[in-house]
py3Dmol code that shows the C-alpha trace and the ligand (Angstrom):
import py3Dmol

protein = """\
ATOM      1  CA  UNK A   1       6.420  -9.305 -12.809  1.00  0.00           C
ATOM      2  CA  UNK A   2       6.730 -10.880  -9.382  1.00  0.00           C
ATOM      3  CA  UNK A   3       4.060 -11.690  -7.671  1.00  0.00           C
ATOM      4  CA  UNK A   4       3.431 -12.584  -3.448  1.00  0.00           C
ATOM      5  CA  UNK A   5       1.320 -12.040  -0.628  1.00  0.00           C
ATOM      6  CA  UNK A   6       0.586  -9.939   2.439  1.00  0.00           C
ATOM      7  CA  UNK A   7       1.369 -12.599   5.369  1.00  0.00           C
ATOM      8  CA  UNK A   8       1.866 -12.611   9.391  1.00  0.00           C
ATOM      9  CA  UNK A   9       5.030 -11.244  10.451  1.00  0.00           C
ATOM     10  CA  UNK A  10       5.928 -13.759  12.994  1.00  0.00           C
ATOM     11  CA  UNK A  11       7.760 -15.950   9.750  1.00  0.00           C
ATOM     12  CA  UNK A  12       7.553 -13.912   6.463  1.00  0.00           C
ATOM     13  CA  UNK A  13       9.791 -16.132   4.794  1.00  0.00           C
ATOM     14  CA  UNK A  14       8.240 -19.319   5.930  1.00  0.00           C
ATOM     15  CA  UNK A  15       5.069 -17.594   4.884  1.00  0.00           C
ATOM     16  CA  UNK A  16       6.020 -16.661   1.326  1.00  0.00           C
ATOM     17  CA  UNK A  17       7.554 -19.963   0.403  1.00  0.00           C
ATOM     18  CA  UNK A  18       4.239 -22.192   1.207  1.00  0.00           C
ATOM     19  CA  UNK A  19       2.932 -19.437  -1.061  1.00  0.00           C
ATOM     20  CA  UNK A  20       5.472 -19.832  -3.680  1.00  0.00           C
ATOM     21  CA  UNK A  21       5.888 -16.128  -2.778  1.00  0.00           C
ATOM     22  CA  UNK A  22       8.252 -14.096  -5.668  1.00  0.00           C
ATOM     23  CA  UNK A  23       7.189 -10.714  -3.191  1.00  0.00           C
ATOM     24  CA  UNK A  24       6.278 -10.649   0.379  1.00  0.00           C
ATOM     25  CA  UNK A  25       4.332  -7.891   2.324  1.00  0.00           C
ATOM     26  CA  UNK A  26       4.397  -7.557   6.037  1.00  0.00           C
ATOM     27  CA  UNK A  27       3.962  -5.503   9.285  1.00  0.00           C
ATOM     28  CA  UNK A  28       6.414  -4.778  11.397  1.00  0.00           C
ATOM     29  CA  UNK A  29       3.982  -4.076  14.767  1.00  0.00           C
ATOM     30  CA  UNK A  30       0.502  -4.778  15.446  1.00  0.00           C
ATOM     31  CA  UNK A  31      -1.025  -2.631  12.945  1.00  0.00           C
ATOM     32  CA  UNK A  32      -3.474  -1.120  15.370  1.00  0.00           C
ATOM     33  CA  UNK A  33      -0.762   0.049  17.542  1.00  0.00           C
ATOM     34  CA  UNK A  34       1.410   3.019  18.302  1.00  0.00           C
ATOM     35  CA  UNK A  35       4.613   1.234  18.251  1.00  0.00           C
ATOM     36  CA  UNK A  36       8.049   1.203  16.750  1.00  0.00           C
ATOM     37  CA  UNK A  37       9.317  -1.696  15.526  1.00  0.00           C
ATOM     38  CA  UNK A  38      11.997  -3.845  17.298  1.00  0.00           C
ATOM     39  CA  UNK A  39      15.251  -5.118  15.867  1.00  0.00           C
ATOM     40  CA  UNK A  40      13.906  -8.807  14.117  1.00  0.00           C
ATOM     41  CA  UNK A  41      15.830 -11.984  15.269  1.00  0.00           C
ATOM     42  CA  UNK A  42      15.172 -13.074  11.119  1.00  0.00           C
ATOM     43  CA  UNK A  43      16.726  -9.673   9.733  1.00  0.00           C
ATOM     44  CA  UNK A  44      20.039 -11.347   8.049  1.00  0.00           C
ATOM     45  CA  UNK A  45      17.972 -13.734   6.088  1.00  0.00           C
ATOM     46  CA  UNK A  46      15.355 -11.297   5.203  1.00  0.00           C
ATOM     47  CA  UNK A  47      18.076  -8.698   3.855  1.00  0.00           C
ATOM     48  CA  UNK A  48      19.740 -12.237   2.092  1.00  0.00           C
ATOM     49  CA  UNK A  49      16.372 -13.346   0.126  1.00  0.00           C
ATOM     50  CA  UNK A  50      15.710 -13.029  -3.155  1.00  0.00           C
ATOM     51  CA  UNK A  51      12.345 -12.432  -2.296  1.00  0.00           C
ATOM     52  CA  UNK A  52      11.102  -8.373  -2.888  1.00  0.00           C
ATOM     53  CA  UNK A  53       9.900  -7.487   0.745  1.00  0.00           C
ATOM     54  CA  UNK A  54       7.790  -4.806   1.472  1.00  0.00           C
ATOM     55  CA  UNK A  55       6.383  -3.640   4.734  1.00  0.00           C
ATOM     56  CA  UNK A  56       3.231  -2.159   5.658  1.00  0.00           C
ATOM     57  CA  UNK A  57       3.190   0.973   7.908  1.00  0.00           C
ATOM     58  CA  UNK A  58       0.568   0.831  10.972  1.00  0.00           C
ATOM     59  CA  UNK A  59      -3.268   1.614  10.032  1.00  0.00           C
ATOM     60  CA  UNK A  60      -2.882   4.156  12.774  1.00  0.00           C
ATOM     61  CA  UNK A  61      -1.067   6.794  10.913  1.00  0.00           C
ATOM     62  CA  UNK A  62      -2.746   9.877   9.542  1.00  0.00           C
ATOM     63  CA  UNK A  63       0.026  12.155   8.512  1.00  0.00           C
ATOM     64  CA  UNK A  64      -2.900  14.241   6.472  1.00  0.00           C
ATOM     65  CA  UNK A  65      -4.912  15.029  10.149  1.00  0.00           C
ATOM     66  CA  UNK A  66      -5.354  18.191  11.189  1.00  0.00           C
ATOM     67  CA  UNK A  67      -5.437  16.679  14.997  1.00  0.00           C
ATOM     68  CA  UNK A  68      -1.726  17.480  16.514  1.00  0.00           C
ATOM     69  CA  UNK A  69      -1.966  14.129  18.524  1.00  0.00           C
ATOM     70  CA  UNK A  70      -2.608  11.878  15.557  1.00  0.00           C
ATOM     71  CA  UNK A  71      -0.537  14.298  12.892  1.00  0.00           C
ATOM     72  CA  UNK A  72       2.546  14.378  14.966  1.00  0.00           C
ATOM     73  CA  UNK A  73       3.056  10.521  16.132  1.00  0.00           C
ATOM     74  CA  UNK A  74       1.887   9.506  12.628  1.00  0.00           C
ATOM     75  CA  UNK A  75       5.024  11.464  11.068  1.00  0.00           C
ATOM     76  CA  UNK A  76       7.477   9.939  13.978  1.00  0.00           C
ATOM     77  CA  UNK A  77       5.536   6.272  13.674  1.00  0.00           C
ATOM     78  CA  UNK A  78       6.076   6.174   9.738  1.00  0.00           C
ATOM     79  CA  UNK A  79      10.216   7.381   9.817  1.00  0.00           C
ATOM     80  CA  UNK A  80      11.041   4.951  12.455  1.00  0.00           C
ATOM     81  CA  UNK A  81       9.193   2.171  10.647  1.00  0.00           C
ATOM     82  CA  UNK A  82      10.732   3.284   7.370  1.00  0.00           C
ATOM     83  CA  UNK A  83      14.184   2.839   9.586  1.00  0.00           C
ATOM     84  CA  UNK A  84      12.769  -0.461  10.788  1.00  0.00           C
ATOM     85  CA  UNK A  85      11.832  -1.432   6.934  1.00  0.00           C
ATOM     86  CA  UNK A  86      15.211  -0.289   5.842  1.00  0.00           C
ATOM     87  CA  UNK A  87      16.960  -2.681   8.327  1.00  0.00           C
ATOM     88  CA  UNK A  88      15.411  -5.714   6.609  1.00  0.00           C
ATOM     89  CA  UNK A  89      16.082  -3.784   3.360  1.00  0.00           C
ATOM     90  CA  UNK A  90      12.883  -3.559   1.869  1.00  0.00           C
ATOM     91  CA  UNK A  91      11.528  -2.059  -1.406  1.00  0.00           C
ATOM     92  CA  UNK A  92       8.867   0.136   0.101  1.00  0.00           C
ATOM     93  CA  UNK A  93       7.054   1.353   3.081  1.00  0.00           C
ATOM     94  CA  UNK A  94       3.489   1.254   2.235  1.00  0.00           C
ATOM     95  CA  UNK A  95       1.025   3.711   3.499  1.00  0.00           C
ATOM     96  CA  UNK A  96      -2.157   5.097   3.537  1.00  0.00           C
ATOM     97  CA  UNK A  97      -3.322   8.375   2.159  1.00  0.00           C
ATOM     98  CA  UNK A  98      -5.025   9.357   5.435  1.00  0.00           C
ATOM     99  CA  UNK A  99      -7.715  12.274   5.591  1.00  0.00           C
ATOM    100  CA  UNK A 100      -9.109  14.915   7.104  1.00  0.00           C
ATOM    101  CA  UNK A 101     -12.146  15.116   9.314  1.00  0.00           C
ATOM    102  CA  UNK A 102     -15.498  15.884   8.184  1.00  0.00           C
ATOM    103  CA  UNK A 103     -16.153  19.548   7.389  1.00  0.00           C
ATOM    104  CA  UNK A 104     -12.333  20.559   7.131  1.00  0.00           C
ATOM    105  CA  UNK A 105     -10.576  21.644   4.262  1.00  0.00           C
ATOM    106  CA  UNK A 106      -8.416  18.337   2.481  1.00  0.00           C
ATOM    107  CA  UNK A 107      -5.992  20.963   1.436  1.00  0.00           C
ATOM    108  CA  UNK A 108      -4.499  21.299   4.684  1.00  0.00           C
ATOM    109  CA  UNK A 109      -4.579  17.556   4.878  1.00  0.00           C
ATOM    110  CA  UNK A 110      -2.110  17.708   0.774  1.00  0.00           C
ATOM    111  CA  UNK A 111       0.052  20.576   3.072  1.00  0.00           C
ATOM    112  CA  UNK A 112       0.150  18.005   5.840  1.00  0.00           C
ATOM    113  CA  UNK A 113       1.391  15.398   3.592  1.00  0.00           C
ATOM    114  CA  UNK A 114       4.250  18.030   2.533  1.00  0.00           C
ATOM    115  CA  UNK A 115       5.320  18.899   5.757  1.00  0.00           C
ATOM    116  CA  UNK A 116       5.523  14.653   6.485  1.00  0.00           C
ATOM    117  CA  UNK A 117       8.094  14.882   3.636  1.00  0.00           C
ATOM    118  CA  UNK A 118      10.146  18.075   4.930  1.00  0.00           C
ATOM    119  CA  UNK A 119      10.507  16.536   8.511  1.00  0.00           C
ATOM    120  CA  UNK A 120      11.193  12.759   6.679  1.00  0.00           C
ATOM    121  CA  UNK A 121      13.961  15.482   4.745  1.00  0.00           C
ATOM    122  CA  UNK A 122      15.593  17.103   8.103  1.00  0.00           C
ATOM    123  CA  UNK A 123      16.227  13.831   9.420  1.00  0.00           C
ATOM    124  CA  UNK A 124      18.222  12.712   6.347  1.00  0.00           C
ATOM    125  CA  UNK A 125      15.593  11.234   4.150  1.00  0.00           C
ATOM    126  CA  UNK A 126      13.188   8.557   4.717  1.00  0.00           C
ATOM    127  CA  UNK A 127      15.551   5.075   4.550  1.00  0.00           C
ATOM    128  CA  UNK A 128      13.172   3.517   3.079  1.00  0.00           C
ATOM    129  CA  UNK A 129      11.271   4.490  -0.114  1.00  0.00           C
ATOM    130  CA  UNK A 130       7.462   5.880   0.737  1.00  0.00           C
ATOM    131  CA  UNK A 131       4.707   4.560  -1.291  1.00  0.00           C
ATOM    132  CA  UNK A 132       1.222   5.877  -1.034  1.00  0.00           C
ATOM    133  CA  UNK A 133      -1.680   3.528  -1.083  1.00  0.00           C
ATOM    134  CA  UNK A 134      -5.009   4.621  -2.092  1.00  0.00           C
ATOM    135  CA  UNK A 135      -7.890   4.073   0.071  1.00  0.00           C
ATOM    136  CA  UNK A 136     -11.471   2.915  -0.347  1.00  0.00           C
ATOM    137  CA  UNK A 137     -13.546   5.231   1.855  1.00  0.00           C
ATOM    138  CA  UNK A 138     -14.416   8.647   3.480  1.00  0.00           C
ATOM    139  CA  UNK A 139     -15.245  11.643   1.771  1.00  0.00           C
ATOM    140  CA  UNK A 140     -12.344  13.772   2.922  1.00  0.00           C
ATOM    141  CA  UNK A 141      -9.664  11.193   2.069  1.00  0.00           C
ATOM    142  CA  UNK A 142      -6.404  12.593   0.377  1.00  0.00           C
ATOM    143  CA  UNK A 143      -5.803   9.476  -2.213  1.00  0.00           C
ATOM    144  CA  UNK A 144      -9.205   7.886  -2.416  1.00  0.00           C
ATOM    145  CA  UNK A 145     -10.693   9.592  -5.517  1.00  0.00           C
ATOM    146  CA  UNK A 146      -7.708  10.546  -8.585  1.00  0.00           C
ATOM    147  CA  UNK A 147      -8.583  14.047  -8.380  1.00  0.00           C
ATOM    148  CA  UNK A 148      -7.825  14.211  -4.860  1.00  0.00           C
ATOM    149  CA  UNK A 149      -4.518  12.101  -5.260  1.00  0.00           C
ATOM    150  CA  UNK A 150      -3.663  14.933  -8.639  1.00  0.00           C
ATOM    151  CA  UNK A 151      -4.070  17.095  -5.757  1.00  0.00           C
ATOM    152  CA  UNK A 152      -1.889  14.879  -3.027  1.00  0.00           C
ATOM    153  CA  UNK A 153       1.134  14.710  -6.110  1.00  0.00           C
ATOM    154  CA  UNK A 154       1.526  18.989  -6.531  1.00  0.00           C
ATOM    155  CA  UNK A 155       1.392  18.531  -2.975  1.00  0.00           C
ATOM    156  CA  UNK A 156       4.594  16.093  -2.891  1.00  0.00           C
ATOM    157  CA  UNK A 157       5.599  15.563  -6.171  1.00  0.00           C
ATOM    158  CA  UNK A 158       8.867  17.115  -5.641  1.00  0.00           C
ATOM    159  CA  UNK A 159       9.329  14.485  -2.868  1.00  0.00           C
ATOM    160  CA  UNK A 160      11.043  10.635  -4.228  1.00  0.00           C
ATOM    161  CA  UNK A 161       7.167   9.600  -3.382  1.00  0.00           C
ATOM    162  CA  UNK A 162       5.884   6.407  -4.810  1.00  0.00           C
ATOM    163  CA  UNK A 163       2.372   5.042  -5.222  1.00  0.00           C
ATOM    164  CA  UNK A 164       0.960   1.462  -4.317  1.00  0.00           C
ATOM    165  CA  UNK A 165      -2.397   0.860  -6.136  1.00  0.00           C
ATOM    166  CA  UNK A 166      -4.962  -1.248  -4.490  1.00  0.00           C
ATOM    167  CA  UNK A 167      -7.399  -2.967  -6.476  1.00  0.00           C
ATOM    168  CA  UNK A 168     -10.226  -3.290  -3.906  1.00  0.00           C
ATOM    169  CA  UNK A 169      -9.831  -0.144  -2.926  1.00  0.00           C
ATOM    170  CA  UNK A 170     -10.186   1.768  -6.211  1.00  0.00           C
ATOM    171  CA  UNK A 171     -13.254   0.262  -7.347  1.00  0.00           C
ATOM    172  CA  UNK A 172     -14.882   0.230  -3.466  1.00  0.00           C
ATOM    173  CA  UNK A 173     -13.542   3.736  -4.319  1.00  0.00           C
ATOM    174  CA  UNK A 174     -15.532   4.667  -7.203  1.00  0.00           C
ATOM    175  CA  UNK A 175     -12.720   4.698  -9.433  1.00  0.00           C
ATOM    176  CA  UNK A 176     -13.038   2.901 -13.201  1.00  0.00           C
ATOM    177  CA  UNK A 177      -9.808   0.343 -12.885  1.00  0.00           C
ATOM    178  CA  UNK A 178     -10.466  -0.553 -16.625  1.00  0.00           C
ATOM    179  CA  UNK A 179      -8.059   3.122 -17.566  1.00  0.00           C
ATOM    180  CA  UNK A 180      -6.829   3.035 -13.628  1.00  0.00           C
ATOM    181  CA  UNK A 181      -3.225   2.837 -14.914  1.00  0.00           C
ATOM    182  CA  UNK A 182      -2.850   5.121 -17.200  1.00  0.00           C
ATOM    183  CA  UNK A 183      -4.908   8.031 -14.973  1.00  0.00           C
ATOM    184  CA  UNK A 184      -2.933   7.273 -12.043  1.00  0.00           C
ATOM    185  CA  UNK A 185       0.928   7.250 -13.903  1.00  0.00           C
ATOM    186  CA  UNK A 186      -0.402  10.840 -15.575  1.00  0.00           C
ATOM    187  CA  UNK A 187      -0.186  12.324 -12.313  1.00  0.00           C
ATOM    188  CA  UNK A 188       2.346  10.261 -10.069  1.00  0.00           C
ATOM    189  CA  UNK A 189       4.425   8.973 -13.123  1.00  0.00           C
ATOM    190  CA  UNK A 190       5.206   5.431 -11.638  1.00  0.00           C
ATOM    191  CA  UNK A 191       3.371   2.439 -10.135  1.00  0.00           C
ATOM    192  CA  UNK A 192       5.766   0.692  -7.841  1.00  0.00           C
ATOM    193  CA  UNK A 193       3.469  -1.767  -6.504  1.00  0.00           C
ATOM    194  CA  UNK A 194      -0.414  -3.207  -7.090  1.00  0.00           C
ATOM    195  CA  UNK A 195      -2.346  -4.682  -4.163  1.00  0.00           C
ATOM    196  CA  UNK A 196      -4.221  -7.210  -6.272  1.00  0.00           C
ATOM    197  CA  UNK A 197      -7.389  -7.992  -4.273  1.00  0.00           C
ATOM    198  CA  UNK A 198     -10.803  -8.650  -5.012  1.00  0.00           C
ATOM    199  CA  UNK A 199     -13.621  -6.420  -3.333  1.00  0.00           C
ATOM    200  CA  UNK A 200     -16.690  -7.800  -0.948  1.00  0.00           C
ATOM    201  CA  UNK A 201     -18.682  -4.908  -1.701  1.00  0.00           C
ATOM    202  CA  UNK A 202     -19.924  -2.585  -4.828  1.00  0.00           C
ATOM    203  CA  UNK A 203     -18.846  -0.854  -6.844  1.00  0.00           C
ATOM    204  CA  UNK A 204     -18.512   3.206  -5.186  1.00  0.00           C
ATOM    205  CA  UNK A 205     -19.504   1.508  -1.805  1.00  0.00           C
ATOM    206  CA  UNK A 206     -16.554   2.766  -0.159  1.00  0.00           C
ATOM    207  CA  UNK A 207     -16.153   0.358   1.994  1.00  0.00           C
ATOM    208  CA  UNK A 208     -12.771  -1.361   2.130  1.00  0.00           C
ATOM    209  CA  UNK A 209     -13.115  -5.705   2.452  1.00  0.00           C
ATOM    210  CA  UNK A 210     -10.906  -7.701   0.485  1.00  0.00           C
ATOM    211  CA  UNK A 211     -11.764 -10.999  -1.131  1.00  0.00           C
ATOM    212  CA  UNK A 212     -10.284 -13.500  -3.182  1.00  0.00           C
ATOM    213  CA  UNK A 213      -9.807 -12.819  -6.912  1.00  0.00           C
ATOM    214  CA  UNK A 214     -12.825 -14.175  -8.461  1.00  0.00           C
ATOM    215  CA  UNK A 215     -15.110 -14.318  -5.255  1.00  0.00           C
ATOM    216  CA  UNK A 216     -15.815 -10.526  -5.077  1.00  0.00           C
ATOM    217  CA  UNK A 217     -17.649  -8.125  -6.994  1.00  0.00           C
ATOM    218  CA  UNK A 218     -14.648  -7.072  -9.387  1.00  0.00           C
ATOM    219  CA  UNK A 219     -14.495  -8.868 -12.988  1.00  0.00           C
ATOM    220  CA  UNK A 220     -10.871 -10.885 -11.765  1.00  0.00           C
ATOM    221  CA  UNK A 221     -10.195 -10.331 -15.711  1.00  0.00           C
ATOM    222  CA  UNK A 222     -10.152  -6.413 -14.874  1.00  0.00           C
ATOM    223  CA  UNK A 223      -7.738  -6.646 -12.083  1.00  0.00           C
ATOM    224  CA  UNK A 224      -5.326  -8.743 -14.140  1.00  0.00           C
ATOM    225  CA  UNK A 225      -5.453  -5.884 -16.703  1.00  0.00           C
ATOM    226  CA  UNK A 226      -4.557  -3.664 -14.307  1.00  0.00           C
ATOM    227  CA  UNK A 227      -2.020  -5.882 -13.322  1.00  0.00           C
ATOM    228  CA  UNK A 228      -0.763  -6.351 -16.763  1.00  0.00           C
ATOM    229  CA  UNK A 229      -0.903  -2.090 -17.560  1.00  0.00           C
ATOM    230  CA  UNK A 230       0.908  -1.386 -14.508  1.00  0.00           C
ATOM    231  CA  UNK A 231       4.021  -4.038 -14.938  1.00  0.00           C
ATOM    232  CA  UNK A 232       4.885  -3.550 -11.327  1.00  0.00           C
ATOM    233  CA  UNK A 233       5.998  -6.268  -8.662  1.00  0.00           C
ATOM    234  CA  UNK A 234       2.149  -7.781  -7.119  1.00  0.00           C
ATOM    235  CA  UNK A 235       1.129  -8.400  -3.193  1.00  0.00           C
ATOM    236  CA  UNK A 236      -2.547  -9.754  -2.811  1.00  0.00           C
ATOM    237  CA  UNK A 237      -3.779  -9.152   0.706  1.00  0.00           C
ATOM    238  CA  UNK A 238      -6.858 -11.821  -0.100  1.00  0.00           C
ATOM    239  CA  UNK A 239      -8.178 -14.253   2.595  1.00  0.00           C
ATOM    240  CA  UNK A 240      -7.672 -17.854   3.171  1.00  0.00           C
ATOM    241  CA  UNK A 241      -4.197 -18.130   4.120  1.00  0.00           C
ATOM    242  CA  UNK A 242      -1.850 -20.928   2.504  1.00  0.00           C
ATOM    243  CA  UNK A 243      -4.332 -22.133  -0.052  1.00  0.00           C
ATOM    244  CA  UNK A 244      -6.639 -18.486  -0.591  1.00  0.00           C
ATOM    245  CA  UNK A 245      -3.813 -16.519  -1.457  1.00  0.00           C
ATOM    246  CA  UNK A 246      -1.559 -19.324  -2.829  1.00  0.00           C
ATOM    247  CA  UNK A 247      -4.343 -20.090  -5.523  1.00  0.00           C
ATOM    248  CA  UNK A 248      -4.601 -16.185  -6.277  1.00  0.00           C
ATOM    249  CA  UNK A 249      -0.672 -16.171  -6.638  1.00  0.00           C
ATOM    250  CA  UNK A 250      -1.389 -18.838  -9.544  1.00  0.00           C
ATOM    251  CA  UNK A 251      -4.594 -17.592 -10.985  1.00  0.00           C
ATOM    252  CA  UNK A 252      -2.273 -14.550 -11.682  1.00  0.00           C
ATOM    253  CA  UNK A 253       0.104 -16.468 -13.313  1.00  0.00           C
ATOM    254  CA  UNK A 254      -1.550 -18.276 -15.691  1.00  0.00           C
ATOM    255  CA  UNK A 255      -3.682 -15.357 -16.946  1.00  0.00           C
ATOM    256  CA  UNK A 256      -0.492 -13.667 -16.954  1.00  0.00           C
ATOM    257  CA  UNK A 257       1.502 -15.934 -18.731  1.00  0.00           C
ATOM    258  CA  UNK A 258       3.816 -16.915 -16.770  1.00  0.00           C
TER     259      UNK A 258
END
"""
ligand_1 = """\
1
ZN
Zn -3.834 -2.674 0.142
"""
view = py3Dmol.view(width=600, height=400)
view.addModel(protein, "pdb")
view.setStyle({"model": 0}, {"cartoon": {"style": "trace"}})
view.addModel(ligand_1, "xyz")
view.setStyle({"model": 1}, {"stick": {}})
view.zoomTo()
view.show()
């Protein structure tokens, strides 16, 4: 399986070979912004590498929201990055499962995520192929918890919907990653990419800070199970630039084998 890092945007490629990068994760605007992304001056060589790209969608969007201001730019925001993605023809868009606010119903929030995937339909299709990351926190969060994202998948199931598992994020979660794999292909039926990254925090804490594999709370053993079970392509998005992420890349890869 290849394996890579989450690195700046302003030289991706630059990034991932001081990394020895096999995969490459990026965004395409500040991730706190509303923005679209702009044509890239590097988008010929990043179509030509043999490096897997993926990019990651803006924090901003909340496609699940029952808020028409966030619901309705999020859905806009993640097709013209998934056009902006597609461009540098990239594996995935990643992006998270979003929620709804405290006290409302998280069923409107799995209809929300349905109507994202009629309106990415009407304009043709999302270019790019989605996948849904699951997130470490709130209680009304549509792919924090499993039985939320079982929920999420009758939701959009129908949909060509992928799913990007974070380490950090299930077991901030709450969620046992030692059967992670096999709960999470029973009710998405694929993988297509794992976020390998250590947690700061406890187990359940659901709070969502990333740390190098080994240096957080998670047995690093356990996430290169997961790793193992899931047999999909590998982006850590740990700390420490250069050398932090570079010596995850090879921890990896030694307990992996390879
Ligand atoms: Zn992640």
């Amino acid at each position: 399986m290849r394996i890579g890092a989450h690195v700046d945007s302003t030289d991706p490629l630059g990034e991932a070979a001081a990394r020895g990068a096999e995969t490459v994760q990026f965004f395409l605007t500040d991730p706190q912004a509303w923005k679209d992304p702009e044509p890239r001056a590097d988008a010929d060589a990043v179509r030509a590498t043999d490096i897997d790209v993926y990019i990651h969608a803006p924090y901003r969007i909340n496609v699940a929201t029952l808020n028409n201001r966030i619901r309705i730019p999020s859905r806009k925001l993640l097709l013209t990055h998934a056009q902006g993605a597609a461009a540098l023809g990239a594996k995935g868009l990643i992006v998270h499962g979003g929620h709804v606010g405290k006290g409302e119903d998280v069923a409107v929030g799995f209809d929300n995520w349905r109507k994202t995937f009629e309106y990415g339909a009407k304009a043709g299709g999302f270019p790019t192929p989605i996948l849904i990351e699951n997130t470490a926190g709130g209680d009304n969060a549509c792919a924090r918890r499993f039985d939320a994202l079982a929920r999420l998948w009758e939701a959009i199931g129908d949909y060509d919907v992928g799913f990007c598992l974070d380490t950090c994020h299930a077991y901030a979660g709450g969620e046992d990653l030692l059967d992670a794999v096999d709960r999470i292909k029973a009710i998405t039926g694929r993988i297509d990419l794992i976020h390998a990254n250590d947690s700061k925090d406890p187990f359940d804490s659901g709070r969502d800070r990333h740390d190098n594999l080994g240096a957080g709370t998670i047995d690093p053993e356990l996430i290169v199970a997961v790793v193992r079970a899931a047999g999909a392509p590998v982006v850590v998005e740990t700390p420490g630039g250069v050398a932090g992420q570079g010596a995850d890349i090879e921890f990896l890869r030694d307990r992996l084998g390879r």
